[in-house]
GUDREN-499637 format. One line per 5 residues: number of its first residue (from 1); their letters; for each residue x, y, z of C-alpha. Coordinates in nm, 3 decimals. Example, Ala and Ser with C-alpha at 12.3 -4.5 7.8 and 13.67 -1.06 7.14 Angstrom:
1) AS) 1.230:-0.450:0.780 ~ 1.367:-0.106:0.714
***
This chain:
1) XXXXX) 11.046:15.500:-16.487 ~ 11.360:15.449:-16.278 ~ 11.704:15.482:-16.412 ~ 11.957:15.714:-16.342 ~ 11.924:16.080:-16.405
6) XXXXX) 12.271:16.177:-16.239 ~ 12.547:16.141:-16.057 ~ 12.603:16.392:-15.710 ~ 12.997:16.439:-15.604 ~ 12.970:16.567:-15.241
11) XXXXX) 13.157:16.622:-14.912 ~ 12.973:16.497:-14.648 ~ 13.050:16.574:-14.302 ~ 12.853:16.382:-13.987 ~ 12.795:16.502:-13.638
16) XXXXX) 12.570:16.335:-13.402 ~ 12.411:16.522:-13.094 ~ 12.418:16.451:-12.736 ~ 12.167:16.196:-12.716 ~ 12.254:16.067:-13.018
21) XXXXX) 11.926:16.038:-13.168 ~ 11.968:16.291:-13.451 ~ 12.247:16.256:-13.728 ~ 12.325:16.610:-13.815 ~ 12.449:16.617:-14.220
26) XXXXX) 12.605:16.875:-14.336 ~ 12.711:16.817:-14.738 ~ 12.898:17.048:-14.957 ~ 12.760:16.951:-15.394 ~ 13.017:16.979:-15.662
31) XXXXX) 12.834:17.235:-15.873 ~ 12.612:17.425:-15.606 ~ 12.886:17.593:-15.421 ~ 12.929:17.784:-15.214 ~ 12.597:17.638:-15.033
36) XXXXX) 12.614:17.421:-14.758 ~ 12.291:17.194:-14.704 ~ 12.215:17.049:-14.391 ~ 12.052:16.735:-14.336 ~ 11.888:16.619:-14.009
41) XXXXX) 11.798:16.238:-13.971 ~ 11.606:16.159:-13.639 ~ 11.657:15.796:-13.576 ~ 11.308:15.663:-13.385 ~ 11.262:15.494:-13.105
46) XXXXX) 11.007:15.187:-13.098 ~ 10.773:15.409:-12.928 ~ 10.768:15.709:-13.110 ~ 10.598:15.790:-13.353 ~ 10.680:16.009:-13.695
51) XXXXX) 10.518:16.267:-13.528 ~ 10.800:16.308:-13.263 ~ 11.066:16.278:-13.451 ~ 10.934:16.616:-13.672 ~ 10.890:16.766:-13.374
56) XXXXX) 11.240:16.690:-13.306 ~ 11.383:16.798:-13.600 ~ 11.169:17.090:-13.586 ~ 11.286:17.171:-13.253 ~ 11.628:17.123:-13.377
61) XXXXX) 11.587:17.388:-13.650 ~ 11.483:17.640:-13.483 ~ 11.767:17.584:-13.215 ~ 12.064:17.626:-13.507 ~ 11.838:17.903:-13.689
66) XXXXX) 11.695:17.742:-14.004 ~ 11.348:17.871:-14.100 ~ 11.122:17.653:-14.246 ~ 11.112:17.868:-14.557 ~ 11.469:17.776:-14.623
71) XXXXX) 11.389:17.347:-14.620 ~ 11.430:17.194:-14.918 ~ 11.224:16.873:-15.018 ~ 11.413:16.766:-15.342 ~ 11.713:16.568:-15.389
76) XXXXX) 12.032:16.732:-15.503 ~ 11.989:16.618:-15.860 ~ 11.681:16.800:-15.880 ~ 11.852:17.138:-15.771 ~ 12.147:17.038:-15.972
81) XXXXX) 11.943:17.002:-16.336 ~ 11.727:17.270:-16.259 ~ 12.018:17.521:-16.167 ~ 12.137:17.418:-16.565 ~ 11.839:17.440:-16.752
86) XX) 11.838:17.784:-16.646 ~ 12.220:17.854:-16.757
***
């Protein structure tokens, strides 16, 4: 399988919060404007488990206003060839 099934041109912009755990992305895709995505990467401690850190990023959400029924578990490609297969 592998191989490469596109390339993704994006503006990426980084913010970290205050305890610095959580990387806050928030990337702008050539081709899927004018949609902003935002990523959110919870770095673990030793002693968490995954557990925690989606109950962080949970937490998170619903602190900034995203409801889980706007996540989105595909990679940018995926929105990218599906949004022009339907063109």
């Amino acid at each position: 399988m592998g191989g490469i099934r596109g390339q993704i041109d994006k503006t990426r912009t980084l913010f970290l919060t205050k305890h610095g755990q959580t990387r806050i992305h928030i990337d702008q895709v050539k081709g899927l404007e004018p949609t902003l995505f935002i990523e959110l990467e919870v770095v673990l401690q030793d002693n968490q488990t995954i557990e925690e850190g989606q109950e962080i990023a949970k937490d998170l959400c619903e602190k900034i206003g995203i409801e889980e029924k706007n996540h989105i578990r595909c990679a940018y490609i995926d929105l990218l060839l599906e949004q022009n297969s339907v063109k």
